[in-house]
KOLSE-781188 format. One line per field, with one value per residue (C-alpha): x, y, z; residue number from 1. Coordinates in pm, 1 decimal, decimal comma. Layout:
BEGIN
u X_...
v Y_...
w Z_...
n NUM_...
This chain:
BEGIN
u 4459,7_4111,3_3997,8_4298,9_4157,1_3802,3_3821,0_4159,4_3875,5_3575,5_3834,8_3948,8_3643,2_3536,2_3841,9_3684,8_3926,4_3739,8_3945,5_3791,1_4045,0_4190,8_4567,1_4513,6_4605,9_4895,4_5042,6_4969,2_5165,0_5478,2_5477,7_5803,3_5756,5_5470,1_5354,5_5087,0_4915,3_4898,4_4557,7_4250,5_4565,1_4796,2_4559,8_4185,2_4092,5_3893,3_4027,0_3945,7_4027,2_4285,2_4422,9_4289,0_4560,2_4352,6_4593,4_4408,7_4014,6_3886,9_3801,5_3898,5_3551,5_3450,6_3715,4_3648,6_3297,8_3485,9_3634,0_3352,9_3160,6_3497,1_3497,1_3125,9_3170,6_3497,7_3512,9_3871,8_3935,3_4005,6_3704,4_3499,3_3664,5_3603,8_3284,3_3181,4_3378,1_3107,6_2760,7_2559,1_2482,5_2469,1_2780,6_2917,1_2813,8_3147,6_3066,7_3306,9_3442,0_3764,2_3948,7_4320,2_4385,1_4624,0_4644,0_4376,6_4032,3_3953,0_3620,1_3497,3_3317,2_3178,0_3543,7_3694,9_3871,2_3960,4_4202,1_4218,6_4457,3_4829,1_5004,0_5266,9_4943,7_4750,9_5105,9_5193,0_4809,2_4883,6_5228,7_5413,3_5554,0_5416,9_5353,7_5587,5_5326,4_5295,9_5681,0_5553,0_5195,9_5444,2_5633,3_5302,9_5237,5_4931,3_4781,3_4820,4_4595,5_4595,6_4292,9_4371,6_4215,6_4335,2_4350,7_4634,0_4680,0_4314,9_4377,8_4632,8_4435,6_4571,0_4413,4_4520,1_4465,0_4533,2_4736,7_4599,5_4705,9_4708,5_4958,0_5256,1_5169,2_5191,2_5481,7_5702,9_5571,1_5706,8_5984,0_6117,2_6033,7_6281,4_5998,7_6042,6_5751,5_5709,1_5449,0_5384,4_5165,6_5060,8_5094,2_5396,6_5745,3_5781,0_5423,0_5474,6_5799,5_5670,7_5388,0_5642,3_5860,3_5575,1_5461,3_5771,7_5788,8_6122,7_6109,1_5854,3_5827,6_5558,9_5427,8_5391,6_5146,4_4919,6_5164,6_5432,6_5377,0_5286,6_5610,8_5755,0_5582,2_5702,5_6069,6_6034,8_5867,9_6215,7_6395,9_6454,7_6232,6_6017,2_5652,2_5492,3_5189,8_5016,9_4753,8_4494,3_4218,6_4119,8_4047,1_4453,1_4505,7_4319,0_4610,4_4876,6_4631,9_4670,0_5012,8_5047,6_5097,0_4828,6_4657,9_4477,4_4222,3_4002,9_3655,5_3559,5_3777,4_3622,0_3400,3_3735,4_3974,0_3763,2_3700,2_4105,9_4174,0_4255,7_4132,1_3925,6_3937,8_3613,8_3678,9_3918,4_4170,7_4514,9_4516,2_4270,6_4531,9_4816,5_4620,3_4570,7_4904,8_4952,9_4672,2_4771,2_5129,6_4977,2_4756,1_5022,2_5208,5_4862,5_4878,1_5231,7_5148,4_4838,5_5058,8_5346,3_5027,1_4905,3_5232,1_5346,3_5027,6_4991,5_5403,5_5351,0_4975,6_4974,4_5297,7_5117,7_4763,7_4951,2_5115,3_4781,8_4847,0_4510,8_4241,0_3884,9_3740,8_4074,3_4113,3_3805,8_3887,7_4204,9_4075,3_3862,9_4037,5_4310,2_4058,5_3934,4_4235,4_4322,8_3999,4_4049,8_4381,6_4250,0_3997,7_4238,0_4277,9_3961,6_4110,5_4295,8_4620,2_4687,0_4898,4_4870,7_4590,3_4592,1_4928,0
v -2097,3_-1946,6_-2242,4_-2107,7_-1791,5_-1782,3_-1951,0_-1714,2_-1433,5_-1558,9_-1674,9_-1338,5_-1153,5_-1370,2_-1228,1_-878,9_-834,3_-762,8_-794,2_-547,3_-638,2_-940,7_-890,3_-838,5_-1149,9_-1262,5_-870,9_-903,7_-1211,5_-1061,9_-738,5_-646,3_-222,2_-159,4_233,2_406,5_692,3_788,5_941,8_690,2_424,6_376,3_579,5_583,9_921,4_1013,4_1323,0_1557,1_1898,4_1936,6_2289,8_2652,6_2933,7_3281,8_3539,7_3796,6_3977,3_3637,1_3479,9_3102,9_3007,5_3233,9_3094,4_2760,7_2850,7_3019,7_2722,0_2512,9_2691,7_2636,7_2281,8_2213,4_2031,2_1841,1_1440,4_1503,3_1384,8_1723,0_1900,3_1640,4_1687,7_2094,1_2055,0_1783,7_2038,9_2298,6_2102,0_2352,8_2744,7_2883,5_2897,7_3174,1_3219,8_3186,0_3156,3_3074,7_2778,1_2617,4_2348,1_2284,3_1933,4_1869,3_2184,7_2361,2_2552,1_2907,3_3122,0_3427,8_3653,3_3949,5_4027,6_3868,0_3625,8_3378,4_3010,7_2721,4_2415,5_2329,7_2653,3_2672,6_2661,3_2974,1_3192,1_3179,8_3306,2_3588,1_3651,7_3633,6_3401,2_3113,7_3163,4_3058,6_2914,8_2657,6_2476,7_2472,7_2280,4_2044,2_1899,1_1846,3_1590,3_1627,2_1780,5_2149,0_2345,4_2736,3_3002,6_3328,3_3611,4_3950,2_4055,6_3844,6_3549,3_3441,9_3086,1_2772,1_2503,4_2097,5_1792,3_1459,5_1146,1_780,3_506,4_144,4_-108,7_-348,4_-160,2_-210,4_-562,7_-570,2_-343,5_-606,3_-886,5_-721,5_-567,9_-924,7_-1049,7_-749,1_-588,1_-201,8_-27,3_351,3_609,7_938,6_1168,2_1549,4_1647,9_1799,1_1591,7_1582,4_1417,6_1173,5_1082,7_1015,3_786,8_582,6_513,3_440,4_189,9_58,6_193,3_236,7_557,0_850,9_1168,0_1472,7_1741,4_1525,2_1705,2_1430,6_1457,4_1443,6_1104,9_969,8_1098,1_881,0_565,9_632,6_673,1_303,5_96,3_268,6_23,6_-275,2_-584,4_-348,5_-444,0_-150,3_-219,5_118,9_151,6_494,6_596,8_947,8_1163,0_1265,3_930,8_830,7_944,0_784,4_452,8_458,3_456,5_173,8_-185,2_-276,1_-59,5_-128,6_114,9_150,7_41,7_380,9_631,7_815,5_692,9_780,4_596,6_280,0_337,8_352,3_49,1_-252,9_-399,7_-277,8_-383,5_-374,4_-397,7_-114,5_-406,0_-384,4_-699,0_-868,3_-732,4_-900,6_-1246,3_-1174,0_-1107,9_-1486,0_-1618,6_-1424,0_-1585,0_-1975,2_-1921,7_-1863,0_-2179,1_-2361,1_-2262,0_-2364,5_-2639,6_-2722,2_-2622,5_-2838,1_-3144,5_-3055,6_-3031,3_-3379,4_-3565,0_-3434,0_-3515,1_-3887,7_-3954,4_-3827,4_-4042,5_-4303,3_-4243,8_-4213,0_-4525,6_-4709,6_-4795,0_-4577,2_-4633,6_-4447,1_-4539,7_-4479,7_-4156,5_-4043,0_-4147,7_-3997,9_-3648,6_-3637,5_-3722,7_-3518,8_-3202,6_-3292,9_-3315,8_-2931,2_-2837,8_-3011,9_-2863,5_-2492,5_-2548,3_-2591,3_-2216,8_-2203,0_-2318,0_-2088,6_-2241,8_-2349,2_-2150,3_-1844,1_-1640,9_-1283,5_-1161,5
w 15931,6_15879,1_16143,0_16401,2_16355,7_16404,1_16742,8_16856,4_16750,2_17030,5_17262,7_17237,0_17281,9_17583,6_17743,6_17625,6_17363,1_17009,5_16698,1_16411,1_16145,5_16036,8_16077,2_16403,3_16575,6_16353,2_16400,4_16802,9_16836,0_16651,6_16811,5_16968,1_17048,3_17255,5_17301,7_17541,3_17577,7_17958,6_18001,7_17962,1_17872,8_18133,3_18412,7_18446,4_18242,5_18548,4_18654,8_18868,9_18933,8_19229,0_19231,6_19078,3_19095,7_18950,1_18787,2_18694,7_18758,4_18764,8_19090,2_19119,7_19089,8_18789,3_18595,6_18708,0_18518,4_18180,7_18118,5_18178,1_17934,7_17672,5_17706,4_17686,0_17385,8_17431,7_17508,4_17676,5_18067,5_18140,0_17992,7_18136,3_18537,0_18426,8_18375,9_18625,7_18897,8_18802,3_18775,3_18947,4_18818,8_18524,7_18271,0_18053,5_17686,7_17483,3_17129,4_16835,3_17001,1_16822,5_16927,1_16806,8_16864,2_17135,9_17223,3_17354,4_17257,6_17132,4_17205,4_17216,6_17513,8_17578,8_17676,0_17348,8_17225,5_17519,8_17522,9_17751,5_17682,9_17757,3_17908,4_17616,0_17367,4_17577,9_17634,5_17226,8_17209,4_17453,7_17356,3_17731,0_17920,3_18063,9_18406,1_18702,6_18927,6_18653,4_18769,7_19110,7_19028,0_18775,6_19114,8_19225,5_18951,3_18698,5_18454,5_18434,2_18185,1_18161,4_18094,6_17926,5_17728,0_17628,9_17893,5_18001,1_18224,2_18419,7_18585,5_18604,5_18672,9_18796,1_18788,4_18913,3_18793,8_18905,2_18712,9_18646,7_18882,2_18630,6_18385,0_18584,3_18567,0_18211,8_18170,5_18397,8_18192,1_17869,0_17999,5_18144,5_17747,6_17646,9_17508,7_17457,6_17627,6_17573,3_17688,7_17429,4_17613,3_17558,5_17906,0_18036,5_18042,1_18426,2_18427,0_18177,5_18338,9_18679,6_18552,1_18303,0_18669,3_18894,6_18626,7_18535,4_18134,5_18026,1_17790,8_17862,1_17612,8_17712,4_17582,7_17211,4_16965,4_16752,4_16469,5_16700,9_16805,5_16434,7_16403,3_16673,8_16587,6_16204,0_16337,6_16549,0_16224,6_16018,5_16255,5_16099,5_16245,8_16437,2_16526,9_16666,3_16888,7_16990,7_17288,3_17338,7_17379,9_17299,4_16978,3_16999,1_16936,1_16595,8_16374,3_16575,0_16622,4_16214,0_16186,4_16413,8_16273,3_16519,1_16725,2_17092,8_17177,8_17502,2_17520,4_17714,5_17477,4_17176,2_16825,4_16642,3_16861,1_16850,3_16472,1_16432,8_16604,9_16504,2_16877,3_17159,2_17508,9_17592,8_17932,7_17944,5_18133,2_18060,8_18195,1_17942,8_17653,5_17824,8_17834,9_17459,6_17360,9_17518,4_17286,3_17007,7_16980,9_17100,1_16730,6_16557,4_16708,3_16651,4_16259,3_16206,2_16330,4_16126,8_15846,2_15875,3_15927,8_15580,5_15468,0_15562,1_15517,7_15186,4_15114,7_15238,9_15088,4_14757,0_14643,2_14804,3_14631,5_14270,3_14312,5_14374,4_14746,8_14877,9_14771,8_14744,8_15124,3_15242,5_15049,0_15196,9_15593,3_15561,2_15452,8_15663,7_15941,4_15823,4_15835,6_16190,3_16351,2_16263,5_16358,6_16699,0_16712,2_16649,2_16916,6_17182,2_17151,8_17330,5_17641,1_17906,0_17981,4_18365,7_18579,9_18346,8_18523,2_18438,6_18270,3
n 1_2_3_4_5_6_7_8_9_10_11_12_13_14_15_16_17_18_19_20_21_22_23_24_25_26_27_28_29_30_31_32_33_34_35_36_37_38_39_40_41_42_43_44_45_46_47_48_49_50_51_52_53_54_55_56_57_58_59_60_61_62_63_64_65_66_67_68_69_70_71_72_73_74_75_76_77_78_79_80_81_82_83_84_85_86_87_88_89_90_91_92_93_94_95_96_97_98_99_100_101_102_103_104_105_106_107_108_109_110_111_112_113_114_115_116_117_118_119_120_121_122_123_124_125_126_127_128_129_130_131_132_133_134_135_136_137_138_139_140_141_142_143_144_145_146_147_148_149_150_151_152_153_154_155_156_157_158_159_160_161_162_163_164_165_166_167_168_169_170_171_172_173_174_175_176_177_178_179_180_181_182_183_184_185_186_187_188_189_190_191_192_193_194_195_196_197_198_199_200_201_202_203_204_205_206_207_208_209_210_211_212_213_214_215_216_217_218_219_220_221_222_223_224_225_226_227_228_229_230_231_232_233_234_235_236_237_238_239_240_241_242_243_244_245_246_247_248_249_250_251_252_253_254_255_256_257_258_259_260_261_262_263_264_265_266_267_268_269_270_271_272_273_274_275_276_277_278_279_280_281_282_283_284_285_286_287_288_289_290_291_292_293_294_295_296_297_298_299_300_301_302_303_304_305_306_307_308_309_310_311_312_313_314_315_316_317_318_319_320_321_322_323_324_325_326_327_328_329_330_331_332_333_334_335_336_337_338_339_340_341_342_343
């Protein structure tokens, strides 16, 4: 087993799959839920900013610049598009800075107190209504993130981003295995929903907190049998990664995420994780298999050796031999299989 292992391990890391825990493989192999986050995960994380709708003093670009200045210290995709959307001039000083995970971030101006984050996160700040502009930039499909202060409503504000090619790939392969696929994201329903179709995943739920989709991936392991495989990337993520029986995170998503994770694709190829499940489950079929060999050579030579028949040289041939055959087994894991390319 420890043989089977070890080579599974650098096979799997040539594929740019690291293992960081031991349970990984054997876990990996049995898995029978798989869930994804959608940004970073399922799409690239590189977003960029699409639309900017001002609602109040603000002009478009001077509340392009607030929030800027609010996410200056955030790893998100969105805080990074903000910012990258703004590179040149000077920013706002907003001081206090806050940020409520999955939600949004809280700072303070010369103006006040001032939010950015999901649009249901910035109206409970402000006490009103989210605005109606924001169903109109949903059907546009995105990311929509508000800016507010006490004033009142300042700026809705979309960004796009583009799906993997090589997800929907991997969703077909598990979904023709009858393998449950999900995607838990923090962005609204409607855009969670439209990238679990165009990819092919057969359950979609948006607008999940952090402890919302612990609270998920608790409710799935309740079900008896269930193997719950969970794939992210992002700070969000870390709890949910925990909770997991084995967790997949992105080579590109945050310290935590990776820290959480059982694996990393270091590659960031959803591809390179479906290859892995495939080399996961052939070391397990390599183990039982060096198993039942122990098993029977020690069932049909130890009656043999108490009853005189073996003797010393042969003793020593046959262990040997015995111990070089599952070694030689377990190093077949090394090879990639022909006519299984890719996923």
């Amino acid at each position: 087993t420890p043989t089977a292992l070890t080579v599974a391990t650098d096979a799997l890391a040539r594929l740019g799959v690291l293992v960081t825990r031991g349970h990984a493989i054997e876990t990996l192999a049995t898995a029978n839920h798989f869930v994804f986050d959608k940004t970073g995960t399922l799409t690239h994380g590189r977003m960029t900013l699409e639309e900017v709708i001002p609602l109040g003093p603000l002009s478009a670009d001077e509340a392009c610049r607030l929030a800027a200045a609010l996410e200056q210290g955030s790893e998100h995709p969105v805080a990074l598009a903000m910012r990258e959307a703004v590179r040149e001039g000077a920013l706002p000083t907003v001081a206090e800075v806050v940020a409520t995970t999955g939600q949004g971030v809280t700072g303070r101006t010369s103006d006040g107190a001032v939010w950015i984050g999901r649009p249901e996160f910035v109206a409970a700040q402000l006490d009103v209504p989210v605005p109606a502009e924001t169903a109109g930039l949903l059907t546009r499909g995105g990311t929509v993130v508000g800016l507010g202060d006490a004033r009142g409503w300042l700026a809705l504000f979309r960004f796009a981003d583009m799906p993997r090619a090589e997800a929907s790939v991997l969703s077909a392969r598990l979904a023709g295995e009858g393998i449950p696929t999900v995607v838990l994201s923090g962005d609204a329903p409607a855009e969670a929903a439209r990238v679990a179709t165009q990819l092919g995943i057969g359950e979609a739920h948006g607008g999940m907190t952090p402890d919302g989709k612990q609270a998920f991936i608790a409710q799935l392991q309740a079900q008896p049998g269930a193997v719950v495989a969970m794939v992210g990337d992002g700070v969000n993520d870390a709890p949910v990664l925990a909770q997991a029986h084995v967790s997949v995170a992105m080579g590109g998503g945050t310290d935590l995420a990776r820290n959480q994770a059982d694996i990393v694709l270091l590659n960031e190829n959803l591809e390179a994780l479906g290859r892995g499940v495939d080399l996961a489950r052939r070391t397990l079929r390599i183990i039982r298999q060096n198993l039942w060999w122990s098993f029977a050579y020690n069932f049909t030579s130890v009656p043999l050796a108490m009853a005189g028949l073996v003797t010393p040289w042969m003793a020593g041939i046959g262990m040997a031999g015995s111990s070089l055959l599952v070694v030689l087994n377990a190093m077949r894991l090394q090879r990639q299989p022909r006519g299984r390319k890719g996923v």
